[in-house]
N, C-alpha and C positions, 0 to 999 in steps of 0.2 A: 582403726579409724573407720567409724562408719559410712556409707553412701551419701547422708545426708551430706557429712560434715566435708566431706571429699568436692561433693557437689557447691556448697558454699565457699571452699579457698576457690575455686574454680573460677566463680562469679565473682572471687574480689581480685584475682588476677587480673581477668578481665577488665574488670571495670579500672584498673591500677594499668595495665596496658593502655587502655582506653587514652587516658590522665596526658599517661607519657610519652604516646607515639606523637605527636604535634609538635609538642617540642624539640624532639628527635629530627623530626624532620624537618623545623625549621635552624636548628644547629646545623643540618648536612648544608641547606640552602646556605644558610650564610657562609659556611666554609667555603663551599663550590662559587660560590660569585667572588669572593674574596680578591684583591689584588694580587699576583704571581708573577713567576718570572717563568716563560717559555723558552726552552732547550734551542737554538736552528742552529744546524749546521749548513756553513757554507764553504767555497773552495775560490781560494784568491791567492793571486801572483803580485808579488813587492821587487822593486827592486832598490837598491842602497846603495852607497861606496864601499860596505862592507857587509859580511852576513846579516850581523845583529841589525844595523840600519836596513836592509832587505827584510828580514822579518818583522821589523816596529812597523813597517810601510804597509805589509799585507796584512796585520791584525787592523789596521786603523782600516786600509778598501774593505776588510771583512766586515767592522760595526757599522761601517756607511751604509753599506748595502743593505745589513740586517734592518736599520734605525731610521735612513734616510736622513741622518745628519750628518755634517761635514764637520769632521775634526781638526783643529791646531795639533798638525805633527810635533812642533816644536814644543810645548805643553807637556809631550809624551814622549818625548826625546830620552828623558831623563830615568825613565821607570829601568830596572833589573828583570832579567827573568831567572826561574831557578829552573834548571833544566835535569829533566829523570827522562831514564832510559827503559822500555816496554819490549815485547818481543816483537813487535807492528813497526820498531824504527825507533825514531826519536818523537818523545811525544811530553812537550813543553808545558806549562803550568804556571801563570802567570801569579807574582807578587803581589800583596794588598797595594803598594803602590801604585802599580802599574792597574791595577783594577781601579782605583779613583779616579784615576784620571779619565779612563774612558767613561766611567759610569757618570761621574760630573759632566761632562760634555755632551754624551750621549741618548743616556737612557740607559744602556745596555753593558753587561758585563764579559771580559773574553773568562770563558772558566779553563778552555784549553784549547789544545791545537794540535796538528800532526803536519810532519817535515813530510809532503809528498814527493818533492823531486827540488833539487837546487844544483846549480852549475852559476857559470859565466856570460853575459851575453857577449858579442861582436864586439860591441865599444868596451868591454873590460869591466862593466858593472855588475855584483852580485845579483841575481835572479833565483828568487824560492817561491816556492808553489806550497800555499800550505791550507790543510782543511782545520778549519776552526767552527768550535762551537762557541756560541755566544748566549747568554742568558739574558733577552729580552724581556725588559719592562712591560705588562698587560697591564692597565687600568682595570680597576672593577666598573662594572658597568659598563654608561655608552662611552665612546671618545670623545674628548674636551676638544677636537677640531670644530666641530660645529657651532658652537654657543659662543655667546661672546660673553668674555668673563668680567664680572663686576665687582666690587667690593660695597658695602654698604660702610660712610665712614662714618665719623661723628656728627651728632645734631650736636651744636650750643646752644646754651640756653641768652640770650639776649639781654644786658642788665636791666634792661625796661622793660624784658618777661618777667615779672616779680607779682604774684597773687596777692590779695588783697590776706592782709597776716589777721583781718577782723574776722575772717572765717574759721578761725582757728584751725581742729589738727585735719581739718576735712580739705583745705589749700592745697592742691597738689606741689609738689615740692619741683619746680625746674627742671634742674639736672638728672630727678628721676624719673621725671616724664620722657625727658629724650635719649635716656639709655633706654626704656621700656619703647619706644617706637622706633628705635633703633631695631631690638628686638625680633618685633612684631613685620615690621618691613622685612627684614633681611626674610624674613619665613615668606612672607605673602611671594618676594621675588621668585623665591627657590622651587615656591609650590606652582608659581606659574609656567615650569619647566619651560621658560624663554632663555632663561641665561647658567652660565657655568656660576655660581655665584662660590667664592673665594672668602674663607676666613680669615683674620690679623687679629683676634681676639685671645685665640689662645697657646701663646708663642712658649711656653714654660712647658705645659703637658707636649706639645709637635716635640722641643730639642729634646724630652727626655726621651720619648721614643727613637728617634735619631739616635740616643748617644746608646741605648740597648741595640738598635739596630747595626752598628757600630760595633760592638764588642762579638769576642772569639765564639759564646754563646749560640749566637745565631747563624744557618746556615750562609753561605757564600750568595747563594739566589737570592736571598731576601733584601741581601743591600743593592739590589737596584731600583730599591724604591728609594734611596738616597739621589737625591737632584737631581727629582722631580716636580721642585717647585714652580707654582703656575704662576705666571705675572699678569696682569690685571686691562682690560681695555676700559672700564671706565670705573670713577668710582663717586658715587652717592653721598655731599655732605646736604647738610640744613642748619637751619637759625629758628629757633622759639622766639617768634616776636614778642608775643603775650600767653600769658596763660590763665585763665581766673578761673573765678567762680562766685556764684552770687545765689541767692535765696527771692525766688518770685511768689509773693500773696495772693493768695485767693481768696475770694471771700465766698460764701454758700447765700445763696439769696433768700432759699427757704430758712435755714437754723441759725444765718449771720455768725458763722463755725469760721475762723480765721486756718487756713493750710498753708504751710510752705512749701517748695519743690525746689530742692537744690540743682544746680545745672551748671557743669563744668565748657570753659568753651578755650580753643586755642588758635591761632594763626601762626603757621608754620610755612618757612622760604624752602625751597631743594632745588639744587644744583644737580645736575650730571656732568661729568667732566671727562673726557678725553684722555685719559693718562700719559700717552706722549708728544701729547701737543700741550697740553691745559686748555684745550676749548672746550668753552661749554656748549654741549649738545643739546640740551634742553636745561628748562626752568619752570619752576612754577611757584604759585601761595596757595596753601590748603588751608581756610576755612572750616571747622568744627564745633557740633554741640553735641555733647554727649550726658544723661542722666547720672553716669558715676566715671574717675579716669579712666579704669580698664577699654570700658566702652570706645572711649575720647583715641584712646591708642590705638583701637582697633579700626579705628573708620579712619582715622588720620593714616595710618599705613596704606589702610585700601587703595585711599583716593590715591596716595602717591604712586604708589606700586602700579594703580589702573595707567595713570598719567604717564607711568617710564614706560611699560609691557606694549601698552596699546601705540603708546609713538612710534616706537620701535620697530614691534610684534601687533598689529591687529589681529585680534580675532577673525578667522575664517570658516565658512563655513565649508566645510570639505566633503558631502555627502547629500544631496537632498533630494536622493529619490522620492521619500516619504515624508508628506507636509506637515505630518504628525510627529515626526519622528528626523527632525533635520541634527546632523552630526557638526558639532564644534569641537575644533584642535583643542582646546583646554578646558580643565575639569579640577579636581581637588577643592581646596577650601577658598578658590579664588572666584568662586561662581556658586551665584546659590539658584535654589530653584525659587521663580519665580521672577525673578528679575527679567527685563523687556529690551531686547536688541534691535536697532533698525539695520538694514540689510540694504547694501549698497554693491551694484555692479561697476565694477572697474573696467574704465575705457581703456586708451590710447593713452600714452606716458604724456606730460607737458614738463616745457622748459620756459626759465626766465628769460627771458628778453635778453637780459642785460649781463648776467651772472652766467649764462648757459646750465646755471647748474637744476636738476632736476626738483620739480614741486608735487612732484607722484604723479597717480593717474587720474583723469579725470573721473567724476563715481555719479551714480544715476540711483538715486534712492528708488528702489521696487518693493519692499516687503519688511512685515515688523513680524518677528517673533520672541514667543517668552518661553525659558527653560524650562523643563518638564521634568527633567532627569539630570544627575553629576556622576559620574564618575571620579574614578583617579585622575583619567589623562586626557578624556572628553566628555563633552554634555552635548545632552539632547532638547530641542528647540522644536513647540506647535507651533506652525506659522499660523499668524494672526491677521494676518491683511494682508494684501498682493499678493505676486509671485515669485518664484524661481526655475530654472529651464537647467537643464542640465547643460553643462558648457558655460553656465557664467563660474566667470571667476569674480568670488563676495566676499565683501569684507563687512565685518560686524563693528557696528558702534553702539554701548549700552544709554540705555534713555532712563533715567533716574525717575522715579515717581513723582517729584515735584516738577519736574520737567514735561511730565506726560500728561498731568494734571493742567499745567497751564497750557497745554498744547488743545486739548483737548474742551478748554474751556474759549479759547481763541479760535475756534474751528465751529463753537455755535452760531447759529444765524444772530444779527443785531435785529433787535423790535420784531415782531409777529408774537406770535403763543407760541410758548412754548409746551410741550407734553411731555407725560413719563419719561417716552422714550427716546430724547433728546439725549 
């Protein structure tokens, strides 16, 4: 083989390494974030009327401690153990039954245990001392403690939502409009990393993985991601009032050229609801025109998503050293560049009169800016008028262009001349 040809595999390995190291290492990444179950051992005393009831009492103090949940003894009452003998003592191995039960309740799996000391107490009650390992539930990613979990439900479509059928196949179809905003919403929410947002969509794929997780197959750690399921603090329906579309004439004044322009438009209700109460939280009606549906879905989620996120979750602005360069908590595809914020300093909290209940803070409009920059998980904001001081606490409201436009047009003087630079 010559030096040339030597030198050429050389370069296509390369360039073949090149290809494959990316994916390589985003295979490790995904592995390494993965969900898992973490090993803790801990060391706990049970006491019972008898051994076995002294041992069921110190596994259950042991998964409390590991999990910070409080388990029904009586639930667990029931489980068998099969017990093997080590050179270390006695050292126990807990049932598939007796593993369900904790893991249902818990989180968290007993994978084994060791008999450290056991006798009798004073009043005649068995007393054991046992160290247990337990296989702890990790989440991938952050913890679902902080977010409040939503569901997005169903839109209906409203028998008085019905397109005009003269448009023929261009009519958006109801029903498909509001599983497609269904869609598009559930994304806008999840991208505005304000909430845990919770699927019910796809219950046939979840039980099969369940029923693999489940079988002899799979390690013992992996089924602690058995009951795990998250239950819901609020969830998202709507109603399609109407939904049309219609064809507007133009006429050309110079070539008397007749043009149509199709234009899809909808009125859509949402609810937020409370899940353990049924109160509704918020409400609203979104308003839409959009050139083609796609579009018509995508502004109709915004609005809504802006409407839950911002009631909720306002925009903050958390960084303003640089007036060039002002930092917002949120970013992704829920912020574009170019859009115009007004910036409000938050007072003193106020209360109702009458309700005592809180109506927020009072807020001092000071400063308008527009985004410059998006991120993933923040965007960057030029202030464009007023100020900011370090130590306000702000909150961001977006100003829509037709909104700034007539702001803007209401802020010129009445009669004198006007100039350019009005």
């Amino acid at each position: 083989m010559t030096r040339g040809t030597l030198s050429s595999n050389r370069r296509k390995w390369k360039d073949l390494f090149q290809v494959i190291l990316p994916v390589i290492v985003a295979i490790v990444c995904l592995m390494s974030s993965s969900a898992y179950a973490t090993p803790v051992t801990v060391v706990s005393v049970g006491e019972g009327r008898d051994r076995g009831d002294a041992i069921k009492n110190a596994l259950l103090y042991a998964v409390e401690q590991v999990t910070g949940v409080k388990i029904e003894s009586s639930r667990a009452s029931a489980a068998s153990l099969e017990r093997t003998s080590t050179t270390n003592g006695t050292m126990t191995k807990l049932d598939t039954q007796y593993q369900e039960e904790m893991k249902q309740q818990s989180g968290g799996i007993v994978s084994s245990y060791e008999i450290v000391s056991d006798g009798k107490s004073a009043e005649g009650k068995y007393e054991i001392t046992l160290s247990v390992t337990i296989e702890k539930f990790e989440a991938k990613g952050l913890a679902n403690d902080n977010r409040r979990r939503v569901i997005v439900g169903a839109f209906t479509a409203d028998k008085a939502a019905q397109c005009d059928q003269s448009m023929g196949s261009g009519c958006p179809n109801p029903s498909a409009f509001a599983g497609r905003l269904v869609e598009r919403l559930t994304s806008y929410i999840t991208l505005s990393r304000r909430f845990a947002v919770l699927d019910r969509t796809q219950d046939n794929i979840y039980a099969k993985e369940m029923n693999l997780i489940q079988s002899d197959d799979v390690p013992l750690k992996e089924r602690v991601r058995l009951g795990q399921l998250l239950a819901a603090d609020y969830v998202v329906v709507g109603k399609l009032n109407t939904i049309g579309a219609e064809t507007s004439m133009k006429t050309n004044a110079l070539t008397s050229e007749v043009t149509g322009k199709k234009q899809f438009s909808v009125s859509v209700d949402f609810q937020v609801i409370d899940i353990s109460t049924r109160q509704i939280k918020w409400a609203g009606t979104v308003k839409q025109v959009a050139d083609n549906v796609e579009t018509l879905a995508e502004f109709s989620a915004q609005t809504i998503g802006e409407s839950i996120t911002q009631t909720i979750y306002p925009l903050r602005a958390i960084k303003i050293d640089d007036p060039a360069a002002i930092v917002v908590n949120q970013g992704s595809d829920t912020i574009k560049v170019g859009q115009v914020f007004k910036a409000y300093r938050l007072g003193e909290e106020l209360k109702d009169p009458y309700s005592k209940e809180s109506l927020g803070r009072a807020e001092q409009e000071i400063a308008v800016l527009k985004i410059t920059k998006v991120d993933a998980k923040v965007s960057y904001g030029a202030l464009q008028s007023g100020a900011m001081a370090n130590g306000d606490d702000i909150l961001l409201r977006r100003v829509r262009a037709a909104d700034l436009a007539t702001e803007e047009a209401s802020a010129k003087p009445k009669g004198g001349t006007s100039t350019p630079f009005d």
